[in-house]
mmJSON file of the N, C-alpha and C atoms, coordinates in Angstrom:
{"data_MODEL":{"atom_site":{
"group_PDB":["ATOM","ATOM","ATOM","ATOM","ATOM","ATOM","ATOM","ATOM","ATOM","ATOM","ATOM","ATOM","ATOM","ATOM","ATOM","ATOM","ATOM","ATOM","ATOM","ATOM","ATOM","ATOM","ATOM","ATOM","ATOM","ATOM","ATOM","ATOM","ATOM","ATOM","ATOM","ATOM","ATOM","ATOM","ATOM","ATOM","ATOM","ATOM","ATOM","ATOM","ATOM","ATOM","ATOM","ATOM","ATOM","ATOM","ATOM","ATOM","ATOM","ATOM","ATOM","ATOM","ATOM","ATOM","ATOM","ATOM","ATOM","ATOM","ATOM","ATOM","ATOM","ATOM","ATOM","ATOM","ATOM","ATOM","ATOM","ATOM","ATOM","ATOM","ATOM","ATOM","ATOM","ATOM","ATOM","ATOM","ATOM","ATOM","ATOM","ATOM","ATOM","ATOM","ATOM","ATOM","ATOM","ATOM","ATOM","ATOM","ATOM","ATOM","ATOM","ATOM","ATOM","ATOM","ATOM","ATOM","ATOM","ATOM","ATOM","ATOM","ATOM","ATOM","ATOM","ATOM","ATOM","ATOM","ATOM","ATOM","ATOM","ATOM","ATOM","ATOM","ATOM","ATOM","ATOM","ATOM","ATOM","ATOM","ATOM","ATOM","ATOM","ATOM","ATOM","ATOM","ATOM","ATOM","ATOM","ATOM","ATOM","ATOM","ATOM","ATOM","ATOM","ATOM","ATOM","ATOM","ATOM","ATOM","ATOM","ATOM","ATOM","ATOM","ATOM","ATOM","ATOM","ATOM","ATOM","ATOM","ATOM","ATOM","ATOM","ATOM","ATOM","ATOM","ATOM","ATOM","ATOM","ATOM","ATOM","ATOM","ATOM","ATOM","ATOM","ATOM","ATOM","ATOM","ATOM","ATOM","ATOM","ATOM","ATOM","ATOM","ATOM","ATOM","ATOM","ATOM","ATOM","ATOM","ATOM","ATOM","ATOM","ATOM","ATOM","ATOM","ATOM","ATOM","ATOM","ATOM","ATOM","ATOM","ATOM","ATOM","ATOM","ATOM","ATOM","ATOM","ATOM","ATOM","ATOM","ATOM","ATOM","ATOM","ATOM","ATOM","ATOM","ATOM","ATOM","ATOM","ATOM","ATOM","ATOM","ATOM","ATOM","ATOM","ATOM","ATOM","ATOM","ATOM","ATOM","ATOM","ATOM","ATOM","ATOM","ATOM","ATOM","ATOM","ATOM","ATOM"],
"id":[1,2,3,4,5,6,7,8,9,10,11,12,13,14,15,16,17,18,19,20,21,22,23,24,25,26,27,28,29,30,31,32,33,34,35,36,37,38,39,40,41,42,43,44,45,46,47,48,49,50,51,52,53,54,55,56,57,58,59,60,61,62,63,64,65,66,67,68,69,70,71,72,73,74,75,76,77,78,79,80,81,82,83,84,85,86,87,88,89,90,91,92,93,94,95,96,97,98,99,100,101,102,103,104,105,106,107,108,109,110,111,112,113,114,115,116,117,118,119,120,121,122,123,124,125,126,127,128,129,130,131,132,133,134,135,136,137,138,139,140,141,142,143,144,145,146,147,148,149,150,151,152,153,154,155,156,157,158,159,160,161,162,163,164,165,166,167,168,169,170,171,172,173,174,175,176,177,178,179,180,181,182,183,184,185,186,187,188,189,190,191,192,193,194,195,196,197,198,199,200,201,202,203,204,205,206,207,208,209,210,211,212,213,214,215,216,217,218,219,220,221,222,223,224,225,226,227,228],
"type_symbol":["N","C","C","N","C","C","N","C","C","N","C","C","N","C","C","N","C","C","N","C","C","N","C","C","N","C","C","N","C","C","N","C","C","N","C","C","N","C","C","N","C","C","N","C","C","N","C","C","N","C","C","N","C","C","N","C","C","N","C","C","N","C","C","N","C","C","N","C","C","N","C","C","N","C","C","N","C","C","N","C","C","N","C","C","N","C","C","N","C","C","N","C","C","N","C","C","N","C","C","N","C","C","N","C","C","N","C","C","N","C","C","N","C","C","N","C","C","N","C","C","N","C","C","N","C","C","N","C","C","N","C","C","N","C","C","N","C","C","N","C","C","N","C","C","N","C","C","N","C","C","N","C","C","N","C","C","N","C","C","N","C","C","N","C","C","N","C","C","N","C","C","N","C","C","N","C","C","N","C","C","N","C","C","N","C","C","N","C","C","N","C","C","N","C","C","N","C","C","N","C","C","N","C","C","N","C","C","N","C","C","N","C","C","N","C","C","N","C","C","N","C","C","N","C","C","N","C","C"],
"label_atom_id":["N","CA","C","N","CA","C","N","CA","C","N","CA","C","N","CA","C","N","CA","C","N","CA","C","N","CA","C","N","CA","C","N","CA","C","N","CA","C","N","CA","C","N","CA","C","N","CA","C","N","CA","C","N","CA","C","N","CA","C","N","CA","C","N","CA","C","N","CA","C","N","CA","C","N","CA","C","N","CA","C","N","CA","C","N","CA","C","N","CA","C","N","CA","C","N","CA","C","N","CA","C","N","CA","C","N","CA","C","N","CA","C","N","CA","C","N","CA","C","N","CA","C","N","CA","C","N","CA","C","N","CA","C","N","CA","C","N","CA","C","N","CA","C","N","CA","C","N","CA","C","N","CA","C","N","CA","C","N","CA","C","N","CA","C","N","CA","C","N","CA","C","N","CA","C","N","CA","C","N","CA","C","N","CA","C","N","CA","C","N","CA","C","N","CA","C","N","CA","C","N","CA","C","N","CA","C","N","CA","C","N","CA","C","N","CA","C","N","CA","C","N","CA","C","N","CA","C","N","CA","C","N","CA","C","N","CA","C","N","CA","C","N","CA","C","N","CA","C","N","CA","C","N","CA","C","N","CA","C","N","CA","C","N","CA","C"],
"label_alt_id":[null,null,null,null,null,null,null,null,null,null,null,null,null,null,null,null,null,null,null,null,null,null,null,null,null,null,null,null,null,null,null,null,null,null,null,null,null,null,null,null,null,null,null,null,null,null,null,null,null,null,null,null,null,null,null,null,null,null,null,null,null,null,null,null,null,null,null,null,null,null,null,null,null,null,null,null,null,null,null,null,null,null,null,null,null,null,null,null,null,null,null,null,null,null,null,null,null,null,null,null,null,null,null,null,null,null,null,null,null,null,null,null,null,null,null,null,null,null,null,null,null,null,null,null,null,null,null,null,null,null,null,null,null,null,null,null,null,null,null,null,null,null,null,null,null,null,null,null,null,null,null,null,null,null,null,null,null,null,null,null,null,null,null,null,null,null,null,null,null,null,null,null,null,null,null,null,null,null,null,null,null,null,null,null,null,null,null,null,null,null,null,null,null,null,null,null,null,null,null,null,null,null,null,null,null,null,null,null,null,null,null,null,null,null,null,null,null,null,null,null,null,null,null,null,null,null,null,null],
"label_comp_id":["UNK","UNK","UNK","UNK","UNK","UNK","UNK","UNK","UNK","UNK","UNK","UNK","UNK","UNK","UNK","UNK","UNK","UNK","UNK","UNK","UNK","UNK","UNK","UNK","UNK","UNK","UNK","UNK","UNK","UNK","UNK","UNK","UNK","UNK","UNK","UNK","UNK","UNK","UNK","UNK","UNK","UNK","UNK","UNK","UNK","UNK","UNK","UNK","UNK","UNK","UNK","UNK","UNK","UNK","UNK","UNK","UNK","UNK","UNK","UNK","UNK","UNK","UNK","UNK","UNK","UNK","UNK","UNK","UNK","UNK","UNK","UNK","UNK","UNK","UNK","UNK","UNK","UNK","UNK","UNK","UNK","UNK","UNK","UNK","UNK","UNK","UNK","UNK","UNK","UNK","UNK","UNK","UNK","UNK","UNK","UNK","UNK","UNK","UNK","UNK","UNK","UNK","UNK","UNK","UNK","UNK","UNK","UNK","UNK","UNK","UNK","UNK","UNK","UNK","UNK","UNK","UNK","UNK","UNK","UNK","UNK","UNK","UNK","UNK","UNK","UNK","UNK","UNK","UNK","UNK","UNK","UNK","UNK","UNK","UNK","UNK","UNK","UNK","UNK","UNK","UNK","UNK","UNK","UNK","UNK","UNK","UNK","UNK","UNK","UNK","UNK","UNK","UNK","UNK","UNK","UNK","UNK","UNK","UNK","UNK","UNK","UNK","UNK","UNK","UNK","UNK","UNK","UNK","UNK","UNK","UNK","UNK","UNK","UNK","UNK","UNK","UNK","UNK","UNK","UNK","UNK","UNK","UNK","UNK","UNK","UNK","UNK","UNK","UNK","UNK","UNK","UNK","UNK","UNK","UNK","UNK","UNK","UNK","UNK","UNK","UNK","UNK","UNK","UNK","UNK","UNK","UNK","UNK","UNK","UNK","UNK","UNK","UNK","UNK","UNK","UNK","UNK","UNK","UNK","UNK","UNK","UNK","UNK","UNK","UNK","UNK","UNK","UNK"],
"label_asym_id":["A","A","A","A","A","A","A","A","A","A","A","A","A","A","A","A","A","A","A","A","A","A","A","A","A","A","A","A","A","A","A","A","A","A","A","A","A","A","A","A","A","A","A","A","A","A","A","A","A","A","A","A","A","A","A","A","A","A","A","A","A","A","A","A","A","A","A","A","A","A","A","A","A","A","A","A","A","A","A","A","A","A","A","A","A","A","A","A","A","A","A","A","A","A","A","A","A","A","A","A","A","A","A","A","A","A","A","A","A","A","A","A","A","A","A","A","A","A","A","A","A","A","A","A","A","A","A","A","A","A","A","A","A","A","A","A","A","A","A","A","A","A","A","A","A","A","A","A","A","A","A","A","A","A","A","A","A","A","A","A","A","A","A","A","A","A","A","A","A","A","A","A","A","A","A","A","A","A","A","A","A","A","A","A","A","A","A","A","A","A","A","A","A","A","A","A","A","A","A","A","A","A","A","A","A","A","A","A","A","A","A","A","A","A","A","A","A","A","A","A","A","A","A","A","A","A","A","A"],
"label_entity_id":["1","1","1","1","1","1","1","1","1","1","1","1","1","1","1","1","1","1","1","1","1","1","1","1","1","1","1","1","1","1","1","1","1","1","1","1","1","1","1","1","1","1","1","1","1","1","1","1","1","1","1","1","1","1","1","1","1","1","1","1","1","1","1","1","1","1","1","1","1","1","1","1","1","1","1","1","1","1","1","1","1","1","1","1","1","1","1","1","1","1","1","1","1","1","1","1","1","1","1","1","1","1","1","1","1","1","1","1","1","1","1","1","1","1","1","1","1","1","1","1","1","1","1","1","1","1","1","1","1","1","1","1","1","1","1","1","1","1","1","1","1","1","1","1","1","1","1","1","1","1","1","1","1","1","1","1","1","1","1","1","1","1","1","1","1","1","1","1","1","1","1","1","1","1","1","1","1","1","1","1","1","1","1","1","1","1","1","1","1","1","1","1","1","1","1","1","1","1","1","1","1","1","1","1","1","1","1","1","1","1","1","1","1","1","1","1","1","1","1","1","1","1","1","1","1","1","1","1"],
"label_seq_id":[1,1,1,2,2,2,3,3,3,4,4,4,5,5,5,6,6,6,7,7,7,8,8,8,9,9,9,10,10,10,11,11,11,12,12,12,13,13,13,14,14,14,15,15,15,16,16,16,17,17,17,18,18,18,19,19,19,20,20,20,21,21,21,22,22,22,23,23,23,24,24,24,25,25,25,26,26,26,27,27,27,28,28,28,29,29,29,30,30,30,31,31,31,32,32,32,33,33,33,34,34,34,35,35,35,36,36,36,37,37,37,38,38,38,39,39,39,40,40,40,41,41,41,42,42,42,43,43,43,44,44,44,45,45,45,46,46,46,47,47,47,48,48,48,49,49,49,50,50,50,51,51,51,52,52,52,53,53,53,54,54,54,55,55,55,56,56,56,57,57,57,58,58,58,59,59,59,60,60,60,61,61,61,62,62,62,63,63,63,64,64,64,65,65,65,66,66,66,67,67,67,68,68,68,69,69,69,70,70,70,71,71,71,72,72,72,73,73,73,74,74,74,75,75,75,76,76,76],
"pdbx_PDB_ins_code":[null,null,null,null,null,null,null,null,null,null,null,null,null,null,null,null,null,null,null,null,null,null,null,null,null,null,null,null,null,null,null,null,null,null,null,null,null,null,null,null,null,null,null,null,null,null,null,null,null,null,null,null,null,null,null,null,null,null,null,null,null,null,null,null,null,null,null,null,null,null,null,null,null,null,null,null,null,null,null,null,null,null,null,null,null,null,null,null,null,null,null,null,null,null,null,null,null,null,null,null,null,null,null,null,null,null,null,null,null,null,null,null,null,null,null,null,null,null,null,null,null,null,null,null,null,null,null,null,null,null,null,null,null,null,null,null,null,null,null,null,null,null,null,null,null,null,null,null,null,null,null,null,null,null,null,null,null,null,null,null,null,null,null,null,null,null,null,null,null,null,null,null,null,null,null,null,null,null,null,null,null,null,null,null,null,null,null,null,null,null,null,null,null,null,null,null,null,null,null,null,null,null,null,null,null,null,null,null,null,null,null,null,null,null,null,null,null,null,null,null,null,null,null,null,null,null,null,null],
"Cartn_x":[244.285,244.116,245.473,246.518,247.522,248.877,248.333,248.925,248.237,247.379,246.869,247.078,247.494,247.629,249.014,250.312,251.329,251.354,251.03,251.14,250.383,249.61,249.533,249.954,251.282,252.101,253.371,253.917,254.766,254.696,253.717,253.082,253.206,252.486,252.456,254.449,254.836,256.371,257.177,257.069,257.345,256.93,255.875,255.375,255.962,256.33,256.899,258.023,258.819,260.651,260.744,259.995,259.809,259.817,258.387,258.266,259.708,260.413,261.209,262.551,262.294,264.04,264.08,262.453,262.334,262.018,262.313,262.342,263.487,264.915,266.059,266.315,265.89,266.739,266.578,265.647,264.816,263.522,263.262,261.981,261.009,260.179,259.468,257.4,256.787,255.377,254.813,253.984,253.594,252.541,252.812,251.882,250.246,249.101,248.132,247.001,246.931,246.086,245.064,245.097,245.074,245.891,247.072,247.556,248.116,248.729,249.408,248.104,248.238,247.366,247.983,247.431,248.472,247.419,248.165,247.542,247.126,245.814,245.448,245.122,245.781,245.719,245.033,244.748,243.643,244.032,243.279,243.875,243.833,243.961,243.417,244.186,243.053,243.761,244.226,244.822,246.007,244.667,244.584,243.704,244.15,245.449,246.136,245.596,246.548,246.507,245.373,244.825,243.992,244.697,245.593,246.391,245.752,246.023,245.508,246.953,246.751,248.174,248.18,248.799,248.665,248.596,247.718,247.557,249.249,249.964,251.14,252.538,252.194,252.591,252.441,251.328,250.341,251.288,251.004,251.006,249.722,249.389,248.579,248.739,248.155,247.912,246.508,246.494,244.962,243.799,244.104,242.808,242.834,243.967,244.068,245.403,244.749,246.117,246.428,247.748,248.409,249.714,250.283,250.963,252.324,252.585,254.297,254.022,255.027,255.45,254.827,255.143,255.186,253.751,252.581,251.585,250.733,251.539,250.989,250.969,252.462,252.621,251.959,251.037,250.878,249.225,248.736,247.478,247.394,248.373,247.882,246.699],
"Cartn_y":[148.039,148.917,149.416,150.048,150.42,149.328,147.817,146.542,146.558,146.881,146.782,147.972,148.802,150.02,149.888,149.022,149.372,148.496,147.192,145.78,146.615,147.342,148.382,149.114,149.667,150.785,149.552,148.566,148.053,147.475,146.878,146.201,147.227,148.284,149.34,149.737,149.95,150.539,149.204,148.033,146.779,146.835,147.189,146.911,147.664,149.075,150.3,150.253,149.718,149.131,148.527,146.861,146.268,146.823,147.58,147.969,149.188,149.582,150.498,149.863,148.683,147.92,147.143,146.815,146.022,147.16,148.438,149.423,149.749,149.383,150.209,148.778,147.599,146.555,146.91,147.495,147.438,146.133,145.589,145.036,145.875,145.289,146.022,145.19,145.9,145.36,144.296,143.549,142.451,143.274,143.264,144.051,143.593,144.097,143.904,143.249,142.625,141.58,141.802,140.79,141.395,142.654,142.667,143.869,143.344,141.895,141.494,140.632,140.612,139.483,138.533,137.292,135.849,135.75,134.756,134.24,133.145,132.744,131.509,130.509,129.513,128.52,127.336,127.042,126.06,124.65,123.574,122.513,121.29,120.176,119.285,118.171,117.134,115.546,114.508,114.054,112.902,111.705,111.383,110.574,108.78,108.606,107.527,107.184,108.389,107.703,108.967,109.859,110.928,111.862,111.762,112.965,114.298,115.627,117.105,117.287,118.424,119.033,120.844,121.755,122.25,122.297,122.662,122.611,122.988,124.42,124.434,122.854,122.091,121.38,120.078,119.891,118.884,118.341,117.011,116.709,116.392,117.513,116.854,116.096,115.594,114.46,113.807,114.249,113.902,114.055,115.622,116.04,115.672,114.776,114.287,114.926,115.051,115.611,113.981,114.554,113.457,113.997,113.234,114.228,113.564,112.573,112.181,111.751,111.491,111.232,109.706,108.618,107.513,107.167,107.802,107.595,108.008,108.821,109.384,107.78,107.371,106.129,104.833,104.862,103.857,103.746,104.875,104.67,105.052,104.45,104.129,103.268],
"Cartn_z":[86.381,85.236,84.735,85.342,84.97,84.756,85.056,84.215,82.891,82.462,81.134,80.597,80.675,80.247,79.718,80.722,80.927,79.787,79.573,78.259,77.096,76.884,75.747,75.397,76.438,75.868,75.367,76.252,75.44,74.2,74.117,72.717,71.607,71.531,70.807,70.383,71.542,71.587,70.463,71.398,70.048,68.726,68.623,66.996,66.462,67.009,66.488,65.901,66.675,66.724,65.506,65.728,64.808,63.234,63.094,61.73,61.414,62.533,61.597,62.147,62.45,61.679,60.891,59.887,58.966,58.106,57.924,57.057,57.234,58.027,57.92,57.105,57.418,56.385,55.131,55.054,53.335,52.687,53.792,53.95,53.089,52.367,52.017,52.179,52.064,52.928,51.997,52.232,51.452,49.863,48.937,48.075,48.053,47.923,48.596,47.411,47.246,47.185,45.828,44.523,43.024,42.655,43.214,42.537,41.262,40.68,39.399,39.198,37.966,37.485,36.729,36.888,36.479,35.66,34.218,33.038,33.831,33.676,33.528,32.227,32.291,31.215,31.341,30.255,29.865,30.464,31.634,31.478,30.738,30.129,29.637,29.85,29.505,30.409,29.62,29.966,28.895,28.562,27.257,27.425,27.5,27.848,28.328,30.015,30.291,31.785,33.063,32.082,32.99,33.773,33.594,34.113,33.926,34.39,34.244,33.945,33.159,32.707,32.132,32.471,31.047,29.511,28.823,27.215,26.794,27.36,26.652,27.067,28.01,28.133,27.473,27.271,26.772,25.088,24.184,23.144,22.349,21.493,20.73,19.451,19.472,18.067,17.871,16.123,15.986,16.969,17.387,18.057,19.595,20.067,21.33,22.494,23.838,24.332,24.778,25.299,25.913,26.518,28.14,28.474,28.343,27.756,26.961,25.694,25.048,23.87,23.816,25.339,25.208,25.532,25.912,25.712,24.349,23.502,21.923,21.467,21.612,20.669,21.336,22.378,22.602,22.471,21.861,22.17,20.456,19.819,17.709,17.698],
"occupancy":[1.0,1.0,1.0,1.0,1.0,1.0,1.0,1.0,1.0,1.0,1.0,1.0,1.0,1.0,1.0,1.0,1.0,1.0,1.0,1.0,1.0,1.0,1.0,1.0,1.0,1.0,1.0,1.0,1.0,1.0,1.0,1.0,1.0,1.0,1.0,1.0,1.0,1.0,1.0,1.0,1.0,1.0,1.0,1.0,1.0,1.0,1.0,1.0,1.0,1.0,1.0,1.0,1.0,1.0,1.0,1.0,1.0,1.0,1.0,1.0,1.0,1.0,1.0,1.0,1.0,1.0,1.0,1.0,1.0,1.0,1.0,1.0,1.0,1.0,1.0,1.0,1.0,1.0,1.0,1.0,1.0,1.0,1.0,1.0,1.0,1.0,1.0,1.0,1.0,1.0,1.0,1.0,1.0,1.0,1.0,1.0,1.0,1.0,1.0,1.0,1.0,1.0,1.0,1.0,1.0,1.0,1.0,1.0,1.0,1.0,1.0,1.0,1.0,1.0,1.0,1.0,1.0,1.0,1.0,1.0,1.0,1.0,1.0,1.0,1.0,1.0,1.0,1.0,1.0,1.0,1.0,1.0,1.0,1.0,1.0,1.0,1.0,1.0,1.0,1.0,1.0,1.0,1.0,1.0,1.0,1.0,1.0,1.0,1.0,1.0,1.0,1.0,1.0,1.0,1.0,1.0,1.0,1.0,1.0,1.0,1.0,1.0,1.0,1.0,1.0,1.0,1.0,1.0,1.0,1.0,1.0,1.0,1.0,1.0,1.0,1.0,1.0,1.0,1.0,1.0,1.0,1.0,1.0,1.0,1.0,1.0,1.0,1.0,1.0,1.0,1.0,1.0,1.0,1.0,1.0,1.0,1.0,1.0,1.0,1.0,1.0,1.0,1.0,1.0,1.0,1.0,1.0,1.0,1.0,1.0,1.0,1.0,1.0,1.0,1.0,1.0,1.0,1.0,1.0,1.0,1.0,1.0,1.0,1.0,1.0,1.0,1.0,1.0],
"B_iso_or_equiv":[0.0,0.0,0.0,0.0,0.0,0.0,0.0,0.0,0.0,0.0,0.0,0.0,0.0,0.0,0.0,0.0,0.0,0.0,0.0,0.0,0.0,0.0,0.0,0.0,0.0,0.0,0.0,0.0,0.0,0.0,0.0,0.0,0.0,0.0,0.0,0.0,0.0,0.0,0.0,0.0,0.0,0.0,0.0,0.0,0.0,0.0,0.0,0.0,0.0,0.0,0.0,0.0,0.0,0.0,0.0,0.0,0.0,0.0,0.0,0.0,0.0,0.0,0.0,0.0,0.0,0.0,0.0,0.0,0.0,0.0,0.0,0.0,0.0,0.0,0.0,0.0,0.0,0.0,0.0,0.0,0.0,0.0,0.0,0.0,0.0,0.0,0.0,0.0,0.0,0.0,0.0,0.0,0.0,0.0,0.0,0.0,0.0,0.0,0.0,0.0,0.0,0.0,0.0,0.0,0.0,0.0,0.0,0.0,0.0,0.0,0.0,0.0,0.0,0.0,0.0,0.0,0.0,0.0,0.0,0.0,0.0,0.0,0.0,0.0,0.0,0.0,0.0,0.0,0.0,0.0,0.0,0.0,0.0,0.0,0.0,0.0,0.0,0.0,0.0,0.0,0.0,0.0,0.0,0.0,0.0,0.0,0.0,0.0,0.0,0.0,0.0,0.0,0.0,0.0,0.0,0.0,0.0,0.0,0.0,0.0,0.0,0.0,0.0,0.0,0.0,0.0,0.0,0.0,0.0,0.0,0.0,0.0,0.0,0.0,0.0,0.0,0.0,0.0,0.0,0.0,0.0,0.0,0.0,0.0,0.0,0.0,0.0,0.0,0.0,0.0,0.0,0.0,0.0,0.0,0.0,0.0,0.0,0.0,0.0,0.0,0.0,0.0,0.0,0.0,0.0,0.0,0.0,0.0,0.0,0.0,0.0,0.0,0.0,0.0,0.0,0.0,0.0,0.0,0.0,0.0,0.0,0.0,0.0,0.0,0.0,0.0,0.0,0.0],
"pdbx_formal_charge":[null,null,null,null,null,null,null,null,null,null,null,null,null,null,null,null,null,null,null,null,null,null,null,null,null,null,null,null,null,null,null,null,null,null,null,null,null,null,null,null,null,null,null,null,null,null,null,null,null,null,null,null,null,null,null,null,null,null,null,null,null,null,null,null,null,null,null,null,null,null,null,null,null,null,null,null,null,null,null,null,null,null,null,null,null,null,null,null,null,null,null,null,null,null,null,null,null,null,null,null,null,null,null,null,null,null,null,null,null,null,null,null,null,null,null,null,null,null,null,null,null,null,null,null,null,null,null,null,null,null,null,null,null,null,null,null,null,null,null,null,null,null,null,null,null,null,null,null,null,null,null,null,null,null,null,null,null,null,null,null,null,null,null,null,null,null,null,null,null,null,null,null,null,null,null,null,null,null,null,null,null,null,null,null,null,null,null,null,null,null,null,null,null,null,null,null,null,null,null,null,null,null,null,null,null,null,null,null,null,null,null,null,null,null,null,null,null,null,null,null,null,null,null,null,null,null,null,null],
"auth_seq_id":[1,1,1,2,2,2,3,3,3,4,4,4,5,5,5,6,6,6,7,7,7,8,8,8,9,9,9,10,10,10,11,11,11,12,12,12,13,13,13,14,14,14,15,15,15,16,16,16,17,17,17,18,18,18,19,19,19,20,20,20,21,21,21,22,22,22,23,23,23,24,24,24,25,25,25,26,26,26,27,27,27,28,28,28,29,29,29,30,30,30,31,31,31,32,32,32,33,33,33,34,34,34,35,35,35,36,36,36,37,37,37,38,38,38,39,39,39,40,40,40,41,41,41,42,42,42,43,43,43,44,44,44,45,45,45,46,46,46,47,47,47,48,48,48,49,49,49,50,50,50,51,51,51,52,52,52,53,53,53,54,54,54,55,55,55,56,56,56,57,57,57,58,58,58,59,59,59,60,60,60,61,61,61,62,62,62,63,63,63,64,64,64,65,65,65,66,66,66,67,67,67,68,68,68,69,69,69,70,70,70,71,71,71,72,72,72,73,73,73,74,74,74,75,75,75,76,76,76],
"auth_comp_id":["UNK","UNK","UNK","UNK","UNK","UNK","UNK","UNK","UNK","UNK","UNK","UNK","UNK","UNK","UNK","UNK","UNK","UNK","UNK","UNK","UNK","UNK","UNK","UNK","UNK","UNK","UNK","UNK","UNK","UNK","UNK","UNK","UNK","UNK","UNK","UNK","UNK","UNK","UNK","UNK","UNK","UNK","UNK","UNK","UNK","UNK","UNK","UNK","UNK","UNK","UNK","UNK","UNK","UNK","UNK","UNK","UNK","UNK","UNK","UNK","UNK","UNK","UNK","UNK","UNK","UNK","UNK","UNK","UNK","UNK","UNK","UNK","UNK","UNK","UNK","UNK","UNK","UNK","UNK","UNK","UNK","UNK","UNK","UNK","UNK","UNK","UNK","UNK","UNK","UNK","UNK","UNK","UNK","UNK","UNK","UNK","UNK","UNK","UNK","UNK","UNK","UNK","UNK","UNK","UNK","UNK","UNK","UNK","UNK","UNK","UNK","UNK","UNK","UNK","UNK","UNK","UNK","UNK","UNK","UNK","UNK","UNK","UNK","UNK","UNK","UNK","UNK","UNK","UNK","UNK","UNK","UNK","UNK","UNK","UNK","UNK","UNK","UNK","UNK","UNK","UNK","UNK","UNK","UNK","UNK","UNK","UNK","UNK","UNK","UNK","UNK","UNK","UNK","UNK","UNK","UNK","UNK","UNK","UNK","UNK","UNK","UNK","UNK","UNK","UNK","UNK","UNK","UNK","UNK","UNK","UNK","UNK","UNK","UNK","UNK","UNK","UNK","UNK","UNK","UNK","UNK","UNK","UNK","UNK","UNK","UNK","UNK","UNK","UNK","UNK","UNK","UNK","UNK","UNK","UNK","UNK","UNK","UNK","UNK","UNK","UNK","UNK","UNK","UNK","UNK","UNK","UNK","UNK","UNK","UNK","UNK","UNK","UNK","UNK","UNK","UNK","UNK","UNK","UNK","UNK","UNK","UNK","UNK","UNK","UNK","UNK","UNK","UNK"],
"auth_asym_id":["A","A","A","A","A","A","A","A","A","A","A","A","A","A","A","A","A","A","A","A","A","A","A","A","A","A","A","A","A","A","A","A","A","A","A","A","A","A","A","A","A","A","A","A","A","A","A","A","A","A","A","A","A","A","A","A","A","A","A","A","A","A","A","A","A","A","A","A","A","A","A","A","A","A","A","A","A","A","A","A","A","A","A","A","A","A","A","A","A","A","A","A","A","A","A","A","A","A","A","A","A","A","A","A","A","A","A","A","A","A","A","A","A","A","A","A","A","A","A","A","A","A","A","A","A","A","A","A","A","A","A","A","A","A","A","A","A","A","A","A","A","A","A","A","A","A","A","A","A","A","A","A","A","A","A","A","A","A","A","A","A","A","A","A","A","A","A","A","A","A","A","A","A","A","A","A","A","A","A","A","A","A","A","A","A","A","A","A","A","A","A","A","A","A","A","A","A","A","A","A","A","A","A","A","A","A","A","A","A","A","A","A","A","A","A","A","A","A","A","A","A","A","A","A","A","A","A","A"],
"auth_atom_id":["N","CA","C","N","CA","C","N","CA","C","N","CA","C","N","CA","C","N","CA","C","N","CA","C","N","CA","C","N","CA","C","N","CA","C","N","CA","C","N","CA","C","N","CA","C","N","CA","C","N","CA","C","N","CA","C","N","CA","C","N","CA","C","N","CA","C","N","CA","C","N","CA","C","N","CA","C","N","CA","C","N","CA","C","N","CA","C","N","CA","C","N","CA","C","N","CA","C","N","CA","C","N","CA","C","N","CA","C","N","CA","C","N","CA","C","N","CA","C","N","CA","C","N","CA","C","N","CA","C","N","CA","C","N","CA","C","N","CA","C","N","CA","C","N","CA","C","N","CA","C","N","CA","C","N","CA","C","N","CA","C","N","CA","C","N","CA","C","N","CA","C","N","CA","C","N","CA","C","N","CA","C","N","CA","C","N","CA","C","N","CA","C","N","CA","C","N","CA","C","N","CA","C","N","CA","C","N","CA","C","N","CA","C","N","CA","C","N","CA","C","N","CA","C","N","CA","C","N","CA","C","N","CA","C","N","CA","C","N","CA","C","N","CA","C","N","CA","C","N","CA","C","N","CA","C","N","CA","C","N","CA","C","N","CA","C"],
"pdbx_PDB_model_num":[1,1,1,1,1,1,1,1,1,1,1,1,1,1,1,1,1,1,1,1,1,1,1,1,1,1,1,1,1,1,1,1,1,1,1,1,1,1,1,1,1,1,1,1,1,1,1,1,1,1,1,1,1,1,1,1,1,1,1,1,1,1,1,1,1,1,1,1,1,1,1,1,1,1,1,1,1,1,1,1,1,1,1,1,1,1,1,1,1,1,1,1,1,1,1,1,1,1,1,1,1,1,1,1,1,1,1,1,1,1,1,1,1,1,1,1,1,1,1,1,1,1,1,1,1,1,1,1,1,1,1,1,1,1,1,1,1,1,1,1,1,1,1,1,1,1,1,1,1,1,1,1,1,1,1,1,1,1,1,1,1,1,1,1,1,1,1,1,1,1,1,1,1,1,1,1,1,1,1,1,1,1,1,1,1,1,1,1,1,1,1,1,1,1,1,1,1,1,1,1,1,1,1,1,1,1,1,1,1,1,1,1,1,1,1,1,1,1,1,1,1,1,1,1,1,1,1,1]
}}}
């Protein structure tokens, strides 16, 4: 009993240390989870070769994405 007692006081004493020499570095804690919110954007697929892409990445022409220049011109 007082081996398990004794590995719970060091454990505890470690974690302790730990968190306050990653607060003297200036560590700071992981921010918690949906705190920013990211744009999500639309995807759409090259109709050459099926690729997924982003739309702001994407080329359209005549109503079509496509994700280079050299598949616009190849699919006249």
């Amino acid at each position: 009993m007082n081996k398990i007692l004794v590995v719970i006081l060091v454990t505890v004493v470690v974690v302790y240390l730990m968190r306050r020499m990653a607060q003297s570095r200036g560590d700071k804690p992981l921010p918690p989870p949906g705190g920013k919110k990211t744009k999500v954007e639309d995807m759409v697929r090259c109709r050459v070769c099926g690729v997924n892409l982003p739309r702001s990445e994407a080329i359209l022409a005549r109503g079509r994405f496509y994700c280079c220049d050299e598949h616009r011109k190849s699919d006249l």
